[in-house]
LUMMINU-39809 format. One record per residue (C-alpha): residue number from 1; z, x, y. Coordinates in nm, 2 decimals, decimal comma. Layout:
! residues N
(NUM (Z X Y)),
...
//
This chain:
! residues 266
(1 (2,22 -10,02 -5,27)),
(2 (2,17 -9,71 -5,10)),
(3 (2,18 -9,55 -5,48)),
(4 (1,87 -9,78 -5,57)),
(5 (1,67 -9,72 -5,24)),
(6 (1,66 -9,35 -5,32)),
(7 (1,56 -9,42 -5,62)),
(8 (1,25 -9,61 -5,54)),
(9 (1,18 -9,33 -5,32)),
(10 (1,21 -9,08 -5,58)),
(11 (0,96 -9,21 -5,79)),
(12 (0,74 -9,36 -5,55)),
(13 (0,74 -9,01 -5,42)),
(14 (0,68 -8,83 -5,78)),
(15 (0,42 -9,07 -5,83)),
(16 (0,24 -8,96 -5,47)),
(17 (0,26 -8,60 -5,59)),
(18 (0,12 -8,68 -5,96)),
(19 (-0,14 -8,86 -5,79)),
(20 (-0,21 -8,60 -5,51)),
(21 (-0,24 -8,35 -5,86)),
(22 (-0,48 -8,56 -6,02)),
(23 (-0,72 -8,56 -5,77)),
(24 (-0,72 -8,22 -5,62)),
(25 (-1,11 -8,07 -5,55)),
(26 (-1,20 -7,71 -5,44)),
(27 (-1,32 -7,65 -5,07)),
(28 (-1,71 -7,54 -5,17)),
(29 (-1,99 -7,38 -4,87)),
(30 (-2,36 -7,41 -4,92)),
(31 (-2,62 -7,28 -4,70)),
(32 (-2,92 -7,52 -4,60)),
(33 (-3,10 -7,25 -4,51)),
(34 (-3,50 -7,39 -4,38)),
(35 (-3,80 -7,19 -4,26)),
(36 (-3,98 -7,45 -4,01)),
(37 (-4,30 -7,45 -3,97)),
(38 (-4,52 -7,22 -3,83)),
(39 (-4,83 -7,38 -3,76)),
(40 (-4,92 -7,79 -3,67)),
(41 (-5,03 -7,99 -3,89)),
(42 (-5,37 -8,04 -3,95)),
(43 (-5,49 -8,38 -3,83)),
(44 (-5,61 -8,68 -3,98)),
(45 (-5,92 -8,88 -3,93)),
(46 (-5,76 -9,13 -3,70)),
(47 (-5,59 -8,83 -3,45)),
(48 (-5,97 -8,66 -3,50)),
(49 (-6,16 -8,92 -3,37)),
(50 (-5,85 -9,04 -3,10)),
(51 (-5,86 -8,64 -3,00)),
(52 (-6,29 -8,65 -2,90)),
(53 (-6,21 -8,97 -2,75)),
(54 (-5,96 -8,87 -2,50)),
(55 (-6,17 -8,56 -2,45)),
(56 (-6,48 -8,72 -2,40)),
(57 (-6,33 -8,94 -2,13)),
(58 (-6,11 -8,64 -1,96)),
(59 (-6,50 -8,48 -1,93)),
(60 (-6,61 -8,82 -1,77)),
(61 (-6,32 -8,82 -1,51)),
(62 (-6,30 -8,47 -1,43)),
(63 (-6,42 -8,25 -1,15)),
(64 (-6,67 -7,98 -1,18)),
(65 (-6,56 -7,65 -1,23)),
(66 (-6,59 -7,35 -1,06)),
(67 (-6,85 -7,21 -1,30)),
(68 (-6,98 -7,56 -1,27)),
(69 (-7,05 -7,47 -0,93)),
(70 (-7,15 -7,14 -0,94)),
(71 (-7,41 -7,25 -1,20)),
(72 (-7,59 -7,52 -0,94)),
(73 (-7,60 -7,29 -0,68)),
(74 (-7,76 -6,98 -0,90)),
(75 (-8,03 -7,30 -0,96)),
(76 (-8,05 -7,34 -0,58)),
(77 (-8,07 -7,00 -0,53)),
(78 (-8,34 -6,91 -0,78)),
(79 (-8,54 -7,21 -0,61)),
(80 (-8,48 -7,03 -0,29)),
(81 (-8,64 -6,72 -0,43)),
(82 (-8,92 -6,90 -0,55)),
(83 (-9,08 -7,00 -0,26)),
(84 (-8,94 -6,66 -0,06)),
(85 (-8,70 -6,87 0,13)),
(86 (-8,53 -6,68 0,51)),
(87 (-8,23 -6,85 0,37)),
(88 (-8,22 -6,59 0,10)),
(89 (-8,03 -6,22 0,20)),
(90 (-8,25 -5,95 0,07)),
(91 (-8,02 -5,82 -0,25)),
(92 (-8,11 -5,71 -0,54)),
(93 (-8,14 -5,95 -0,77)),
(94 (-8,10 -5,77 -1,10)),
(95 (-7,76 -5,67 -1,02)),
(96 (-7,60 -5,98 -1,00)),
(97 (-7,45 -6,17 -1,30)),
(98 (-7,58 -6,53 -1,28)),
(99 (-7,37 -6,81 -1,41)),
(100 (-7,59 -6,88 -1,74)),
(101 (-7,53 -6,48 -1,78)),
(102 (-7,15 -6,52 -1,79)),
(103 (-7,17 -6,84 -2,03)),
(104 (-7,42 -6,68 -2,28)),
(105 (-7,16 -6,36 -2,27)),
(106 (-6,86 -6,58 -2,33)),
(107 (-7,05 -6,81 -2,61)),
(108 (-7,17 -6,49 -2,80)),
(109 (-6,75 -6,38 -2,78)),
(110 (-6,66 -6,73 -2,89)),
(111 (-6,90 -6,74 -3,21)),
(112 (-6,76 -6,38 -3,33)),
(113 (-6,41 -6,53 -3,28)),
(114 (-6,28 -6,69 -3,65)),
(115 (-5,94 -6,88 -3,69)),
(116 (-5,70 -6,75 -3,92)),
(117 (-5,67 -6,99 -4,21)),
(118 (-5,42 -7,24 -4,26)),
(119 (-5,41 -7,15 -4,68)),
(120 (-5,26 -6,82 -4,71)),
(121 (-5,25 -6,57 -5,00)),
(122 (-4,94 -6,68 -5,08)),
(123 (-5,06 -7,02 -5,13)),
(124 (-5,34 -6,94 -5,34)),
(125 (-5,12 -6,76 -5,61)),
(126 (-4,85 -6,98 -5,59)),
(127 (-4,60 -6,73 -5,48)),
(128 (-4,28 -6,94 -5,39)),
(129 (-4,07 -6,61 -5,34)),
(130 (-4,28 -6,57 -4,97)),
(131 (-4,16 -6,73 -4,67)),
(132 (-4,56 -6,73 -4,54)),
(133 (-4,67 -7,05 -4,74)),
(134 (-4,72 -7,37 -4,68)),
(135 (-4,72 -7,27 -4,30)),
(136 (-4,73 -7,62 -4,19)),
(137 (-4,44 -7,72 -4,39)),
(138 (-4,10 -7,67 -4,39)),
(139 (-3,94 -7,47 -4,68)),
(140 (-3,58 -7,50 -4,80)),
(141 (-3,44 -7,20 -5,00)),
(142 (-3,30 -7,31 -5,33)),
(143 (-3,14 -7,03 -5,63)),
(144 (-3,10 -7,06 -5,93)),
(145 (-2,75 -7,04 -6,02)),
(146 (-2,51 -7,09 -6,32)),
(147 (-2,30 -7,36 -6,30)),
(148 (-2,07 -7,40 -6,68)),
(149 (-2,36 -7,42 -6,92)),
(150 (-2,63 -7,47 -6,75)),
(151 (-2,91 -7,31 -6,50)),
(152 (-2,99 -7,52 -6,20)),
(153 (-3,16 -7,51 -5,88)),
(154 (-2,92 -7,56 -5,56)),
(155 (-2,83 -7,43 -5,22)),
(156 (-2,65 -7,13 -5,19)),
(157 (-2,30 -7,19 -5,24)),
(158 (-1,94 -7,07 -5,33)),
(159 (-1,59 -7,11 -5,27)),
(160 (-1,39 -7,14 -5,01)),
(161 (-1,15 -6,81 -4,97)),
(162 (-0,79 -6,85 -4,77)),
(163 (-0,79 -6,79 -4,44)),
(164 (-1,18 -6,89 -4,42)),
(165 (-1,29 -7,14 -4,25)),
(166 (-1,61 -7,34 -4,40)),
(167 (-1,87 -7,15 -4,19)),
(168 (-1,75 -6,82 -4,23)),
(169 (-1,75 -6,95 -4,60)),
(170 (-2,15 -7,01 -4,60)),
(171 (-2,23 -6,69 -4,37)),
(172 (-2,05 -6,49 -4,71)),
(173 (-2,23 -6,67 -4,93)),
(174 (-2,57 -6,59 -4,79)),
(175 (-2,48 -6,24 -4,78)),
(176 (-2,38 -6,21 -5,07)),
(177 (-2,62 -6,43 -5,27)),
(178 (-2,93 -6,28 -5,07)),
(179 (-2,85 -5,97 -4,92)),
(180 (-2,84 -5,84 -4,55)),
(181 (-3,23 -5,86 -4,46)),
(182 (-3,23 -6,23 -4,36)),
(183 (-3,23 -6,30 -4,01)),
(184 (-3,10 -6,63 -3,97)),
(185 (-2,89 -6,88 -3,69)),
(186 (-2,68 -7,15 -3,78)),
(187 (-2,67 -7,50 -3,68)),
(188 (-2,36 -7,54 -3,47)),
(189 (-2,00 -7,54 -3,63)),
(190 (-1,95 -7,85 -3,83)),
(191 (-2,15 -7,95 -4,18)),
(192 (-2,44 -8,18 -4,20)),
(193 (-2,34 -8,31 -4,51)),
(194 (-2,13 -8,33 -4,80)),
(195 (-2,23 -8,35 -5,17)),
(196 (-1,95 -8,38 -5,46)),
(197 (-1,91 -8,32 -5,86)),
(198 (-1,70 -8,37 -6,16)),
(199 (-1,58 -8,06 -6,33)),
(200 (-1,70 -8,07 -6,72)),
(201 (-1,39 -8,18 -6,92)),
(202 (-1,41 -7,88 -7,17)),
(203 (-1,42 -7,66 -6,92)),
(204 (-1,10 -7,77 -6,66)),
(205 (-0,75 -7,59 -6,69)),
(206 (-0,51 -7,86 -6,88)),
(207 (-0,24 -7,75 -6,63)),
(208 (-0,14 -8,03 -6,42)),
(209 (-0,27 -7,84 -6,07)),
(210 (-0,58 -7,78 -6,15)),
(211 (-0,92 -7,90 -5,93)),
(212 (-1,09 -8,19 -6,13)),
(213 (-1,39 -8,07 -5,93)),
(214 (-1,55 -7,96 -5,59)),
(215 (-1,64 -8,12 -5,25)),
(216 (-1,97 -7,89 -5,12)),
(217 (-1,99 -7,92 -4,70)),
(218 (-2,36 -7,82 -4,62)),
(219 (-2,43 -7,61 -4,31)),
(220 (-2,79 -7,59 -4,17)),
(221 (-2,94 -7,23 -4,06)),
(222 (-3,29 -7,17 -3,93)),
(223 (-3,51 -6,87 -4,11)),
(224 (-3,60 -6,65 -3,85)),
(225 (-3,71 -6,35 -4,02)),
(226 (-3,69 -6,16 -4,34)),
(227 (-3,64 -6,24 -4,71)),
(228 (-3,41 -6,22 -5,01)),
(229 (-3,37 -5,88 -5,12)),
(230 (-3,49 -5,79 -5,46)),
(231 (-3,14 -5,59 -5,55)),
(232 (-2,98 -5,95 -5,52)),
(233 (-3,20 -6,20 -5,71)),
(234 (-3,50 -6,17 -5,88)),
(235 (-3,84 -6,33 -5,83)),
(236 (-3,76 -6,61 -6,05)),
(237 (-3,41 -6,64 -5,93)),
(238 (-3,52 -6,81 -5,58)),
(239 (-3,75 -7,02 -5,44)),
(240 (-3,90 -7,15 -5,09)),
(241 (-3,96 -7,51 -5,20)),
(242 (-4,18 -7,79 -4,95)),
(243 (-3,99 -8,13 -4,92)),
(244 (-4,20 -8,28 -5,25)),
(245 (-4,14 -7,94 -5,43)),
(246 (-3,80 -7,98 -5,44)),
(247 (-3,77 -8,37 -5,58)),
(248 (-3,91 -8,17 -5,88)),
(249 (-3,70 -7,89 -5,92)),
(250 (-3,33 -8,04 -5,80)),
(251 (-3,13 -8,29 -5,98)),
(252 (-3,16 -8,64 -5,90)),
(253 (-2,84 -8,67 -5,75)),
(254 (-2,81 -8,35 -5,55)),
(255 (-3,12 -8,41 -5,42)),
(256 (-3,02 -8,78 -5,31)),
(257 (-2,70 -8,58 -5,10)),
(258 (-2,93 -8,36 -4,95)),
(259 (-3,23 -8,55 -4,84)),
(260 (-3,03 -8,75 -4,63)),
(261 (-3,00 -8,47 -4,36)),
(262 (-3,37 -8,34 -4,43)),
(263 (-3,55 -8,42 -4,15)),
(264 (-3,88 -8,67 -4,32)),
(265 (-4,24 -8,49 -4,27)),
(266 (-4,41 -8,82 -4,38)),
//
């Protein structure tokens, strides 16, 4: 009886390690690396028409102001003058700055002052290499990287190495995929996502213990200065892609694993 119990477990146990071979996958890091925006973003015609409403009734409610103030009594005082008032100390006049003097002074400032524009240079000739477009946006940075066959757009990524854990993974792989000038900060210690794939049959190992493909954990880092550096990719080899940009340039179903830890601009 005994005999026949080991047995079972024998082959029960064979069958554990045949499956455990069948479905091994390779530890994979990519970087989910954004640049938020830099500016707000420009308001509708609802939040225009809500924003002079609140001001108008924030003027309605308010106090005067001190220049408010100062401006009644320069009228006071220049009716004081008028009819040679006691009430009035004997200075000159001409030195003093009147409150209509100090508003003309500030509107003539305020007219020379123009706001920097919200379409850049980078905008207008479509460079996707600079991280100073779309300013209101945020950008994702995507390579283009071969993966058996093929050229596609993705995250950076690569393989987990022994001894690494899955961070330390995707702070190599930015490194080495774009160089030493980025400045960036990762988001905490865990992924924020997970995307996985099918190795081409043609191209997997027939031996028994090899990966039938590769789980990708995605880690989240914030752009805070810097770019790629052109000894590492070239201009065509990387991208800084808007939310709609990259349903366009990513496969369907990478882009399905990754939108669902984008945070929605709509």
């Amino acid at each position: 009886m005994n005999l026949i119990n080991n047995k079972i477990r024998s082959c029960c146990f064979s069958t554990s390690v045949n499956i455990i071979r069948k479905h091994k996958w390779d530890l994979m890091s990519a970087v989910c690396l954004e640049r938020k925006p830099v500016i707000t973003k420009s308001l509708n015609d609802i939040e225009v028409n809500f924003s002079k409403m609140l001001s108008r009734i924030e003027f309605e409610k308010s106090y005067k102001s001190e220049h408010e103030m100062r401006k009644e009594a320069d009228v006071l005082r220049a009716e004081l003058l008028k009819h040679k008032s006691a009430e009035v100390d004997d200075i000159d006049q001409g030195t003093i700055q009147t409150a209509q003097d100090f508003e003309d002074a500030t509107t003539d400032e305020y007219n020379k002052f123009t706001f920097m524009p919200r379409v850049t240079e980078a905008d207008k000739i479509k460079n996707f290499n600079s991280v100073d477009r779309m300013l209101e946006n945020h950008l994702l940075l995507v390579v283009h990287q071969k993966l058996w066959d093929q050229k596609i757009w993705i995250m950076p990524q690569g393989l987990r190495m022994d001894g690494e854990t899955l961070l330390q993974t995707a702070e190599r792989i930015l490194k080495d995929t774009c160089g030493s000038n980025l400045r960036v900060k990762f988001s905490g210690n865990a992924p924020c996502g997970i995307y996985k794939f099918r190795y081409p049959k043609k191209y997997m190992d027939k031996n028994t213990d090899s990966s039938i493909g590769a789980k990708v954990f995605f880690f989240k880092a914030q752009h805070i200065a810097g770019n790629v550096e052109a000894e590492k990719l070239t201009a065509k080899s990387f991208k800084w892609l808007g939310r709609k940009e990259l349903e366009k340039d990513l496969t369907s179903e990478y882009y399905k694993s990754i939108s669902q830890f984008l945070i929605d601009e709509d």
